[in-house]
LUMZAFI-707369 format. One record per atom (N, C-alpha, C): x, y, z. Coordinates in steps of 0.2 Angstrom, whole numbers, plus 5000, padded with zeros to 4 digits. Last residue first. Layout:
N
XYZ ...
//
This chain:
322
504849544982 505649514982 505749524988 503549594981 503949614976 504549604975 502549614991 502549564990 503149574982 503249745005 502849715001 502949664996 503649815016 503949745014 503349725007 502749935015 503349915013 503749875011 500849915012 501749885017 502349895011 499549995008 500149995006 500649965011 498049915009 498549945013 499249925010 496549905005 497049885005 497449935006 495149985016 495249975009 496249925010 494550035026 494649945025 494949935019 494950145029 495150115034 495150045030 495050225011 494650235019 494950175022 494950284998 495650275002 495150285009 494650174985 494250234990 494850214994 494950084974 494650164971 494650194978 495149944969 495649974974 495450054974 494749884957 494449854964 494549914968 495649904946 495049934948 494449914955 496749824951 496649894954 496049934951 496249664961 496349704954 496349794957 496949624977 496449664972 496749664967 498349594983 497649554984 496949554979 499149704983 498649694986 498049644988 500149624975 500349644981 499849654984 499649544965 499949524966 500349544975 498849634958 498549594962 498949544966 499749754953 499549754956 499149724961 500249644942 500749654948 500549674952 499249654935 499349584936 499849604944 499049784932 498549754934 498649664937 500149784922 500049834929 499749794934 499749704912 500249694918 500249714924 498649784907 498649724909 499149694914 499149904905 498549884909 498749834911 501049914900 500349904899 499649874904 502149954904 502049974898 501249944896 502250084917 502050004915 501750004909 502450194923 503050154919 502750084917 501450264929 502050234935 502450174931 500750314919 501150384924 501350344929 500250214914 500550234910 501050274915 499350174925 499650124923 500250154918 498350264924 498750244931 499450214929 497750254915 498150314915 498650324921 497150134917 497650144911 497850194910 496250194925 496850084929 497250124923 496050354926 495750264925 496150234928 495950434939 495950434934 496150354932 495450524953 494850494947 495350454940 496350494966 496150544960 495550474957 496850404976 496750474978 496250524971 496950264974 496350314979 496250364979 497650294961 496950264963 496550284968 498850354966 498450374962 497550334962 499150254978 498950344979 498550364974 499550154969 498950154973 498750214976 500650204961 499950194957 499550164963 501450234969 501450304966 500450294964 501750074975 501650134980 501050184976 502350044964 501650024966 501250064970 503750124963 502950124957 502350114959 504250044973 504150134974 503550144968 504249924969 503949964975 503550024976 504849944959 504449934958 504049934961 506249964966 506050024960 505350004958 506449844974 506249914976 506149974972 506849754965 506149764968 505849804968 507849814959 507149804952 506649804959 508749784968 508549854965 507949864964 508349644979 508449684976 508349784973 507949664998 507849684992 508349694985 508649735008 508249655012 507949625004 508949835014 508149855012 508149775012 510249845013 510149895019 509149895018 510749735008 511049745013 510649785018 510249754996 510049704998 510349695006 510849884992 510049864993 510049804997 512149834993 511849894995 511349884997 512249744981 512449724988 512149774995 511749854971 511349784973 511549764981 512949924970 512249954972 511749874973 513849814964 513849874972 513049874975 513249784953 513449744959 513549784964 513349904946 512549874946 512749854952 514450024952 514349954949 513749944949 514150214951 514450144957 514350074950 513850344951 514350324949 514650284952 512250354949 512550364954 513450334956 512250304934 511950394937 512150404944 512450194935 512650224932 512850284933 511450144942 512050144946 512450194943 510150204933 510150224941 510950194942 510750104922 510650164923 510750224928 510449964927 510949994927 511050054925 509049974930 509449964935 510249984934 508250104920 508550044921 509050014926 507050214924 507650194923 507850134922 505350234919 506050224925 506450204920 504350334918 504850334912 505550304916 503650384929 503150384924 503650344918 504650404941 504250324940 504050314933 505850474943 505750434937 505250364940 505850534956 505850554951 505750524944 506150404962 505450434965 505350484959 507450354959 506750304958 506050334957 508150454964 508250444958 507550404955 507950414977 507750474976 507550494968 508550304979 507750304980 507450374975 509750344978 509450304972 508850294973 510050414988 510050434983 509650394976 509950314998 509550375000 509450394993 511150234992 510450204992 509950254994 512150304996 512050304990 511350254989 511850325009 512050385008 511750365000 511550195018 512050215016 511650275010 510250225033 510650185024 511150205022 510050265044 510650215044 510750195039 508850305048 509250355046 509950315045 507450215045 507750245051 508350295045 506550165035 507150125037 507550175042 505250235030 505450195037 505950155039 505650315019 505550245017 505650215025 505750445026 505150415021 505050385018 506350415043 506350435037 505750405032 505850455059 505650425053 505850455047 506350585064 507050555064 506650485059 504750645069 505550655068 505850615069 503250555061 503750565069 504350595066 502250555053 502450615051 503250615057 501550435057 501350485059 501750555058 502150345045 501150375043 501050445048 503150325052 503350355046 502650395044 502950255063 503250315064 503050355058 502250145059 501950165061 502250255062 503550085052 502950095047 502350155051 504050055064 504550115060 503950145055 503149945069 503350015073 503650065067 503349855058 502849895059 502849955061 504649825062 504549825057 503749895054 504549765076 504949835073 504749855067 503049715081 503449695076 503849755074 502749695097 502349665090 503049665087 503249755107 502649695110 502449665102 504249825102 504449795109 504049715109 503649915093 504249885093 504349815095 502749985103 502549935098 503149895095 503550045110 503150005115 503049955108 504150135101 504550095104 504150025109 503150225098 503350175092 503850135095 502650265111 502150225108 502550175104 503650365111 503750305116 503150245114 503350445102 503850385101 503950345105 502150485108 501950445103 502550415101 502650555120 501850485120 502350445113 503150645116 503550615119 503050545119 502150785116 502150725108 502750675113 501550735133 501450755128 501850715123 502550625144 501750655143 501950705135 503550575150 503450625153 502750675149 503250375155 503250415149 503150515153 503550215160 503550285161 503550325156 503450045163 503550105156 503150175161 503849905169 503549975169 503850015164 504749775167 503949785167 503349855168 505749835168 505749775171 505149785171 505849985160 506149995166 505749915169 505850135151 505750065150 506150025154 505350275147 505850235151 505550175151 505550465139 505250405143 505650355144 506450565139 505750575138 505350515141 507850535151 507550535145 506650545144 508250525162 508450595158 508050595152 507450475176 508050465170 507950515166 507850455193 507350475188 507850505182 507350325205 507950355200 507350405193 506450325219 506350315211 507050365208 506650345232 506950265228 506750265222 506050475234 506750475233 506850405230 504550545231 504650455230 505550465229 504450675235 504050635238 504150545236 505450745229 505450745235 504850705238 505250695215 505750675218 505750675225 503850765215 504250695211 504750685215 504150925215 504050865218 503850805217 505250915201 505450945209 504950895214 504450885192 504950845192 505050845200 503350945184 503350895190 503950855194 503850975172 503751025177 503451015185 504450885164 505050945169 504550985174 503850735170 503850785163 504250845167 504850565169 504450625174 504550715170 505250415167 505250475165 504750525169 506050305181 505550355179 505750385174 506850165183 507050225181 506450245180 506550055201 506450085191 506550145192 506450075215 506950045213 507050035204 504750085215 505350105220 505950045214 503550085207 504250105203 504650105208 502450035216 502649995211 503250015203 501950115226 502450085228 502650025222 500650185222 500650135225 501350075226 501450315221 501150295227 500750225228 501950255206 502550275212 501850275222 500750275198 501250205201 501850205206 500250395199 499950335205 500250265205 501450465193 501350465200 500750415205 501150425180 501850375185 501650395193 500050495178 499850425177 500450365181 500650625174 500550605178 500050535182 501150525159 501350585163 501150585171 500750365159 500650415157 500850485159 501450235166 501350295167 501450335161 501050065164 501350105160 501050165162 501449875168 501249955170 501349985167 501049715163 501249755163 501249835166 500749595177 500549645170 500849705169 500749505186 501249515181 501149545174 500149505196 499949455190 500249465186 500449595203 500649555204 500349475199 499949695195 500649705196 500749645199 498449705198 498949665191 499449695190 498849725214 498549675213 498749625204 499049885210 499549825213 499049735213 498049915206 498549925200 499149895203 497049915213 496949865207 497749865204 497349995226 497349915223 497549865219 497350115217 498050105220 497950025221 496150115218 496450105209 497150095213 495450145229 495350075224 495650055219 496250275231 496150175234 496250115231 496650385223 496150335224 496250265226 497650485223 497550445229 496950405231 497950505212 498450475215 498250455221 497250595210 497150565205 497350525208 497450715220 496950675220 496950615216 498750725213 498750715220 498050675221 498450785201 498750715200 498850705207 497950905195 497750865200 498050785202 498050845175 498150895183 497850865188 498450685171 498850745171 498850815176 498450505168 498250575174 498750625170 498350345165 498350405161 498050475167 499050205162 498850255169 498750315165 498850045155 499150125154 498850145159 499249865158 498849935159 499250005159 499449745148 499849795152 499049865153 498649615146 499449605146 499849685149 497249555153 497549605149 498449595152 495849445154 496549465157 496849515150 493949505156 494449435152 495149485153 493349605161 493049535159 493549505155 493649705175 493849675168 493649605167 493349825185 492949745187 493249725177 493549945185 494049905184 494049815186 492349975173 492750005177 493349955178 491850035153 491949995160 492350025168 492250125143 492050045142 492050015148 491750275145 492450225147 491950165142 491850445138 491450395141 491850325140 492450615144 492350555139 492250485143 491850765145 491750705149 491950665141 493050905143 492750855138 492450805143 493950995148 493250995149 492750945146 495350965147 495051025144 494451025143 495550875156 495850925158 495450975154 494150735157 494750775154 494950845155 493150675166 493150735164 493750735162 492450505164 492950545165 493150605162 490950395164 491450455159 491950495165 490950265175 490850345174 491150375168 491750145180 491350135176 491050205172 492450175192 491850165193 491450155187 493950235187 493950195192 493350145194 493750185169 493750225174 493550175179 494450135151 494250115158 494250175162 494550055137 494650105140 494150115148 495149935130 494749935134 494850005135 496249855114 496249915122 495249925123 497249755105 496449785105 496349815114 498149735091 498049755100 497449775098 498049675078 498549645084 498549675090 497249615069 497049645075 497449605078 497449675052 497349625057 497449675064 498349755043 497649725041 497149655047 499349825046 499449755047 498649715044 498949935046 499349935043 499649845041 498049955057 497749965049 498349935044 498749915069 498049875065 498149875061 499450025067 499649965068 499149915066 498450135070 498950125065 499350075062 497850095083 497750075077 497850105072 499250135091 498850075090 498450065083 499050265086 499750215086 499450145085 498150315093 498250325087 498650265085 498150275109 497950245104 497950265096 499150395114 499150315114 498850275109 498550505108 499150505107 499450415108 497250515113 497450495106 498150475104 497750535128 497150455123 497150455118 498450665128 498650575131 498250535127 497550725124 497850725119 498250665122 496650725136 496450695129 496950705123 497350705152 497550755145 497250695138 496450695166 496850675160 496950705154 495350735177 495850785172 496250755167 495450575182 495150635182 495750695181 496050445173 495850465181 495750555179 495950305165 495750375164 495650395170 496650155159 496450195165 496250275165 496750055144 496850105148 496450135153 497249895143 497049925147 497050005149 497649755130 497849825137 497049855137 497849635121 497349655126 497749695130 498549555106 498949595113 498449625116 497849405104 497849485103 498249505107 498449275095 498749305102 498449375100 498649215081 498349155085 498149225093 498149325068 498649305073 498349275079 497449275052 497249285059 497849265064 498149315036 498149265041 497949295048 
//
């Protein structure tokens, strides 16, 4: 289903900018698309006059426009890194970025991207993040910016960030914020992020449901039986249910089937080997079934389901299985 609302930003590129800043913003983003199978943000890339913009490591990279925007946007990223004085002191851009400040857009300081927010007097009285080694002047040149301790900062309509990998959890946090937690965790998970665990449920499960994933992931070709797994984890079937459904939102059986469905679409994309040898090495006592459940969560038969590229079907968590 088509979401009625794109989220529409704007990133700003000012000379020298760190092209690890542009991936590091936008990976995430359409990570979040692919995984939703829909267009939930869609971004502009932009410069002051419409020109490619030299990146710090000498790359010119080429915008979508200048700051003349053909239809309204919900937040603009600032993205500078060296020379950030000069960067800071474009007119024009100190303008625009008070002008949809005043239209109630949202701001978001890329590393040195906060310092053309601070000179155009749009973090006086917000908490900054600011990277350590600009810190010192930072401070002695905008004193009404408090500046927080943490990597990044979200702060009455501005977002500050102190640049590098620090981008991309602040990214999981932004998505969080404008779309859907659910996703954000999904998006942590795909980028390999610290403190994602490898069922995106954060680090908060209880102890004996980590264990019984684990038990799951070992036993897909010849699963257990629900009461088996509790067994093995020396609890009640009812325990361990209340557990699940308390910390996943799921039965047992779902999420042991989950985990299978998961095994047997990797194996589909990723090898050559049939639907029926798919179907044997993830416990499913026969093609046909397999194949039923299979369409049940993607949409597809799994022989449809062969190539792991950008439009093919996409494994969700929450998937369609309780």
């Amino acid at each position: 289903m088509r979401l009625s609302k794109i989220y529409r930003l704007a990133l700003l590129l000012l000379p020298e900018f760190s092209n690890f800043s542009l991936a590091a913003v936008t990976e995430p983003l359409f990570v979040a698309n692919w995984l939703a199978q829909d267009v939930l943000f869609e971004w502009r890339v932009l410069s002051a006059d419409g020109r490619p913009v030299r990146a710090s490591n000498g790359v010119a990279v080429p915008v979508g426009g200048d700051l003349s925007l053909p239809e309204p946007i919900r937040s603009v990223f600032v993205l500078a890194s060296f020379e950030p004085v000069r960067a800071a002191g474009n007119r024009a851009v100190l303008r625009w970025l008070k002008r949809e400040a005043r239209s109630g857009v949202e701001l978001v300081g890329i590393e040195n991207g906060s310092l053309a927010l601070a000179e155009a007097g749009l973090l006086d009285s917000h908490t900054a993040a600011v990277h350590w080694d600009n810190l010192a002047g930072f401070q002695e040149l905008f004193p009404k910016i408090r500046i927080g301790a943490e990597r990044y900062s979200f702060s009455r309509g501005r977002v500050t960030c102190a640049g590098a990998a620090a981008i991309l959890d602040m990214m999981v946090a932004w998505i969080a914020l404008h779309s859907d937690p659910g996703i954000a965790g999904e998006v942590s998970r795909h980028l390999l992020l610290r403190g994602a665990s490898q069922a995106g449920a954060g680090n908060s499960e209880p102890d004996v449901v980590k264990r019984a994933r684990a038990l799951m992931q070992s036993h897909v070709d010849d699963p257990l039986s629900c009461g088996e797994l509790a067994g093995r984890l020396n609890i009640s079937l009812r325990q361990l249910e209340r557990l699940f459904k308390l910390a996943r939102g799921r039965t047992v059986h779902a999420e042991y089937m989950s985990v299978r469905v998961e095994k047997a679409h990797q194996y589909l994309q990723q090898t050559g080997l049939s639907v029926t040898e798919v179907a044997a090495l993830t416990g499913f006592s026969s093609a046909e079934y397999f194949s039923k459940v299979y369409a049940r969560v993607f949409g597809v038969l799994p022989s449809r389901d062969r190539r792991q590229s950008t439009d093919a079907p996409v494994f969700r968590l929450r998937s369609k299985l309780g």
